[in-house]
N, C-alpha and C positions, 0 to 999 in steps of 0.2 A: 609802424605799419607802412608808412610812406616812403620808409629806407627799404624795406624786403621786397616792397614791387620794384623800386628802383632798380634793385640788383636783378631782380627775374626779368625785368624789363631787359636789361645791360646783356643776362645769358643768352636773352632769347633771341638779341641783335646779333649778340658773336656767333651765336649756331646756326642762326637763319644766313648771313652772310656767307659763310664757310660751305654749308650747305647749297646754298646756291650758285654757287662761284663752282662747286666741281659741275654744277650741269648746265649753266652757262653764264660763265665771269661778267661777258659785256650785258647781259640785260641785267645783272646784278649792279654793276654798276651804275646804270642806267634811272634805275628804279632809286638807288638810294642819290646819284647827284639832281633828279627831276626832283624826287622829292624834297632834299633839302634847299633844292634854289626858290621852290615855290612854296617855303615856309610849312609844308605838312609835316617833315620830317625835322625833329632838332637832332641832327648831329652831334656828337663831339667832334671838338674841333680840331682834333686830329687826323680826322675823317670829313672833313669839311673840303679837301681837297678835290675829292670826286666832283664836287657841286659849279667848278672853274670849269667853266665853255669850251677851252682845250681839250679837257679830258671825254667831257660828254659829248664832246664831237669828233674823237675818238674811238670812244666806246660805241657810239651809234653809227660810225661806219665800220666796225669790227663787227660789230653784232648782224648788220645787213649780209655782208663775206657769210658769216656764221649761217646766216637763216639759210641761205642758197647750199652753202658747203655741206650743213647736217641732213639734208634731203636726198643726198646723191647716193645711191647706196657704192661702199669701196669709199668713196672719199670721205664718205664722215667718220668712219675708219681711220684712215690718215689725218685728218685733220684731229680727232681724239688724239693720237699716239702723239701729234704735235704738239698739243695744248700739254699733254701731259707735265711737262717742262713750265708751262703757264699759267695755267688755272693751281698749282697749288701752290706754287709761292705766291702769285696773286689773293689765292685765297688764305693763306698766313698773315701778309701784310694786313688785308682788311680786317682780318678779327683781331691781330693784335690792336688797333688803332679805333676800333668800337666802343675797348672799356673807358676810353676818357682819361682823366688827367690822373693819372694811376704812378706807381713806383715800376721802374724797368724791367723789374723780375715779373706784377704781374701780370705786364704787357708782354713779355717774350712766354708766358705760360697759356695766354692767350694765344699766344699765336702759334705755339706747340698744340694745344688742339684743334685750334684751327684748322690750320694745315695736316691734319690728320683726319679730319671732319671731309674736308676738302678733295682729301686724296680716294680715300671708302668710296665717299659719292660720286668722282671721277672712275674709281675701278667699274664699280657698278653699272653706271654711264656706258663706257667707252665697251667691255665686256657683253653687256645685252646688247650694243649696235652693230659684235661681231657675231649673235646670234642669229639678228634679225634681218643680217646680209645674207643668208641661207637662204633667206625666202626669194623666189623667182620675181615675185612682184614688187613694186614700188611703195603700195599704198602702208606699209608697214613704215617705212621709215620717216612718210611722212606724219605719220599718225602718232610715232613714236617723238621726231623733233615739235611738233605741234606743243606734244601733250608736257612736253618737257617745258617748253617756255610759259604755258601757262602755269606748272608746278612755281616757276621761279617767280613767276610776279605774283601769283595770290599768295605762294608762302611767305614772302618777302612781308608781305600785307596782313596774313595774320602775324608774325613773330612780332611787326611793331604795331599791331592794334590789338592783337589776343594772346599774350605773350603765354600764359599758362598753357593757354590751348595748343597752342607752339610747339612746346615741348613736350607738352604731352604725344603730340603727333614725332616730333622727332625721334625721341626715344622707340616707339612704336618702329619706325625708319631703321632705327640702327638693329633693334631685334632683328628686323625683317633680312637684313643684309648679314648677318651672320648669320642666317636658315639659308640663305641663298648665295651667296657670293659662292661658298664652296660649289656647289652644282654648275654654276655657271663657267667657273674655271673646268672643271671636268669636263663639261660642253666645248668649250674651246679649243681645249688639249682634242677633243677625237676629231676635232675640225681640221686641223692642223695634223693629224694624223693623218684623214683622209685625203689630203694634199699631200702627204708625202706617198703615202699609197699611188695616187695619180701621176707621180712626176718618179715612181720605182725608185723612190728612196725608205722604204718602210717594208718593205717586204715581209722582217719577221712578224713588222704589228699587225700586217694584214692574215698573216696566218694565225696571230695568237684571238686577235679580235674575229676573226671569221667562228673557229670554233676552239672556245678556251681549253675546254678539256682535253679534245685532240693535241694540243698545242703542249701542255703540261704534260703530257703521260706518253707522247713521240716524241717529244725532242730526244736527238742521240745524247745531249750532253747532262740529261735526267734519268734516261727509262736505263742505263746499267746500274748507277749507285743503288736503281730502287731495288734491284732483284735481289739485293742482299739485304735488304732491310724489311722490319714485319708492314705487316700490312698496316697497321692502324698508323705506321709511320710515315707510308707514302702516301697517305691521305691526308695527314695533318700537312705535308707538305706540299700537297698538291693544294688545298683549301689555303695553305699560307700563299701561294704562287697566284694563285686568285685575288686573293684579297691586296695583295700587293697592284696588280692590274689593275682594280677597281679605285685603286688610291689616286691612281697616277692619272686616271682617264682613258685607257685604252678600254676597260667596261665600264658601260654603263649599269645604272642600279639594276636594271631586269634583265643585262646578260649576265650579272655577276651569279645574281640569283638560282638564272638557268644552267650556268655552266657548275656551279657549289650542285644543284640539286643531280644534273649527269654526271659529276664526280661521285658523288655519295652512293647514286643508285649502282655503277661499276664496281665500285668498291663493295656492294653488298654483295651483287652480284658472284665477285673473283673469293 
């Protein structure tokens, strides 16, 4: 019994670390070298390194940069796209060096999901803080870096006092992030659409996005091949040409919906 908590103990460290290192490396740091220098946290001593005064007065003048930088709206953008390079080999090192005095293999297996742990929760991160730059106001970003540093030191603090509870929350995290990560990239893509719209680099997306169906059933390089084909054909192709659209992010879920249901009703219509 005292070896199976060890080891859930050991998961809960590698996943909590990895996890918190993609939403902010330096308070991760931070948390587990205070901690093991004032004796609440026993390290493996491979990870004992964090706990050297160099480092934690590194990481706490990176993490202060951090506090200022993620509040800006635009630059905590950039500074995401920067860390990207950062926070997931940082967060690979750390969880490979969590499991303790281990064979190399399952140290570098550690650190393969680590660093994939790391990476999710940095997409996730960096993606919603391209979201929440949309908004005019400020108080989003601060609400959103707030909320993040408080995620990283109380999770930090259940994974090594409540380790079940841990991962039971984490797993709940990763479902979440594969409901969501896809939408969010779609959100992104029409963001970046609408900038190219603004700067007259998107002109056909602006035509296809403004009205799909018009867009599918006028283009000159469509509406000939369909005159010679049946009807039930230029609608599967029109519906394919839709849903292709809605793949990429130029529709959203409730225009794809709107422009499938004005394709359909034409098509009864003719």
């Amino acid at each position: 019994m005292e070896e199976y908590q060890q080891l859930i103990g050991v998961i809960s460290l590698t996943m909590g670390v990895a996890w918190a290192s993609g939403l902010n490396l330096y308070a991760a740091i931070l948390v587990l070298g205070f901690g093991g220098s004032t004796g609440n946290i026993d390290l493996p001593e491979s990870l004992q390194i964090v706990q050297d005064p160099a480092v934690m007065l590194a990481a706490g003048l990176m993490y202060a940069v951090e506090f200022f930088a993620d509040k800006v709206p635009g630059l905590d953008t950039g500074w995401d796209a920067l860390h990207t390079f950062i926070r997931i080999p940082a967060g690979a090192l750390l969880a490979a060096n969590t499991v303790g005095d281990v064979s190399p293999a399952l140290q570098l297996a550690a650190g393969i999901v680590g660093g994939s742990v790391t990476s999710v929760t940095h997409a996730a991160k960096a993606s919603t803080r391209v979201l929440i730059n949309t908004s005019p106001e400020p108080v989003s970003n601060w609400v959103a870096s707030i909320s993040e540093d408080v995620a990283v030191f109380g999770g930090l603090w259940v994974a090594l006092n409540h380790p079940v509870l841990f991962l039971i929350g984490f797993v709940a995290f990763l479902l979440l992030l594969i409901w969501l990560l896809p939408k969010l990239w779609r959100g992104i893509g029409r963001i970046f659409r609408k900038i190219g719209q603004w700067l007259g680099l998107a002109d056909e997306t602006r035509d296809a996005a403004g009205d799909p169906a018009v867009a599918l059933t006028a283009s000159p390089s469509t509406s000939a091949p369909l005159e010679s084909e049946s009807p039930s054909q230029s609608l599967v192709e029109a519906l394919q040409g839709l849903d292709v659209m809605h793949k990429s992010g130029a529709l959203s879920d409730v225009e794809f919906e709107q422009a499938k249901a004005s394709v359909i009703a034409e098509h009864q219509l003719a």
